[in-house]
N, C-alpha and C positions, 0 to 999 in steps of 0.2 A: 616544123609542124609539131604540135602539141601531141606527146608520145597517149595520155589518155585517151585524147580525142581518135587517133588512130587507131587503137585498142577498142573503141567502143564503136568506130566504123568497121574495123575486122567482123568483130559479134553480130554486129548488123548484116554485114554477106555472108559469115558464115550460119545466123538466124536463114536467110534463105534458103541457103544449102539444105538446111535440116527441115524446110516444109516442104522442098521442091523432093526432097530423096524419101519422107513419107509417101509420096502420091507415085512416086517412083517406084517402090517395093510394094504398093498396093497392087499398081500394074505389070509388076512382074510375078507376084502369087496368081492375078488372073491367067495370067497368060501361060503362066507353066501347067493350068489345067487343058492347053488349049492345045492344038498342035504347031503351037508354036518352034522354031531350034532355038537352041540354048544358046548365049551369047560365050559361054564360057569366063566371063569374068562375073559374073556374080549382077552387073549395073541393068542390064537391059539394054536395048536397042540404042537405046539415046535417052540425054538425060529429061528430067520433068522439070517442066518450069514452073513456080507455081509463085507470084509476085505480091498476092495478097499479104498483109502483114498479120502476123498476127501478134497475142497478147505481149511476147517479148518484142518481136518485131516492130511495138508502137513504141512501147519505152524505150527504144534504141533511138530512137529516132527522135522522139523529145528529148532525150540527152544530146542527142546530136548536135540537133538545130533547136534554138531560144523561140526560135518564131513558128508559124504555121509556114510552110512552103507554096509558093504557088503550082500551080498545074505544070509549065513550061520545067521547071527545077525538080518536080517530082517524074515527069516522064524518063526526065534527065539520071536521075537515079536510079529507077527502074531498067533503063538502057546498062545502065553499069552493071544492078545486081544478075541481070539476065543476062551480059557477057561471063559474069565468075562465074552463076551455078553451071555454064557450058563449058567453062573452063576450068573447074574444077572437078567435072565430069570425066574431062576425059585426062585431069593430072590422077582421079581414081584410077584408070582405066590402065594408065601408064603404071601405076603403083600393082598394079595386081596381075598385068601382064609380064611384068619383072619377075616376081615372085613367084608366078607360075612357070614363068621358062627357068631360073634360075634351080627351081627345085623340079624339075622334071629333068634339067643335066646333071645334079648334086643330090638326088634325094630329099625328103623333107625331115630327116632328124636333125637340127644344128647341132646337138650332142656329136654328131659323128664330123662334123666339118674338119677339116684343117685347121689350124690359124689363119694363115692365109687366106684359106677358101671363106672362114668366115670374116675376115675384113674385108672381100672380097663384096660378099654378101652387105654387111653392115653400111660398106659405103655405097654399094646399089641403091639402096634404099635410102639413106641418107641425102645422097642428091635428088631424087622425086621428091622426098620431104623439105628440103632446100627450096625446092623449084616452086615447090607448095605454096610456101610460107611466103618468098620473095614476091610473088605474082598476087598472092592475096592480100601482102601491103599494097602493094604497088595499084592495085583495084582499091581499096581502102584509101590513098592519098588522091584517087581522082574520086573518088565520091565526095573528099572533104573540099575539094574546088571551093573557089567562093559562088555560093550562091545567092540568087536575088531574093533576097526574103520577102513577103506580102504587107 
């Protein structure tokens, strides 16, 4: 698979991530005025979905695909970006549930860490970030499926 083309469908879920995580932290300032409890990781209750494109979101997409998509190929997309932004919701979720058990047994100064304890630490986080990046190709090579063009 053409390393560009995968790159510039990466940008394109993670362009969602970053409309769906706007509408996300809008409804999490509401709701912290609200009596709502706190989820403790910082996301909210669950993630937002939010599928509209917008102005990057269109140019990804024209780089993507040459043609205009039909309706069947575009719902088909849309299935894909809606599985990442839930799946990268909760690879956040993973990433800062880490980090807070990790520094609630070790404290939060890395200055004071071990060696150890901070490879300990580095490679914690490092495989979340792994897990990240693999699963975000990995959604990136089935969005580049071949589609039926119009």
């Amino acid at each position: 698979m053409d390393g560009d083309r995968l790159a510039l469908a990466e940008a394109f879920l993670q362009e969602a991530v970053f409309q769906s995580r706007a509408k996300q932290a809008a409804g999490a300032a509401l709701a912290s005025g609200a009596s709502a409890k706190p989820t403790n990781c910082g996301l909210g209750r669950e993630a937002a979905i939010v599928l509209e494109l917008s102005a990057r979101g269109e140019e990804l997409l024209r780089a993507l695909f040459a043609k205009p998509l039909a309706e069947p190929e575009l719902a088909r997309l849309d299935a894909v970006r809606r599985e990442w932004i839930e799946r990268q919701d909760q690879l956040d979720r993973d990433r800062n549930h880490f980090l807070k058990a990790f520094r609630q047994r070790h404290g939060f100064d890395r200055r004071a860490y071990t060696p150890a304890l901070l490879a300990e630490f580095e490679a914690g986080l490092a495989d979340v970030n792994a897990r990240a990046d693999r699963e975000r190709n990995e959604h990136a090579a089935r969005l580049l499926r071949p589609v039926k063009d119009t």
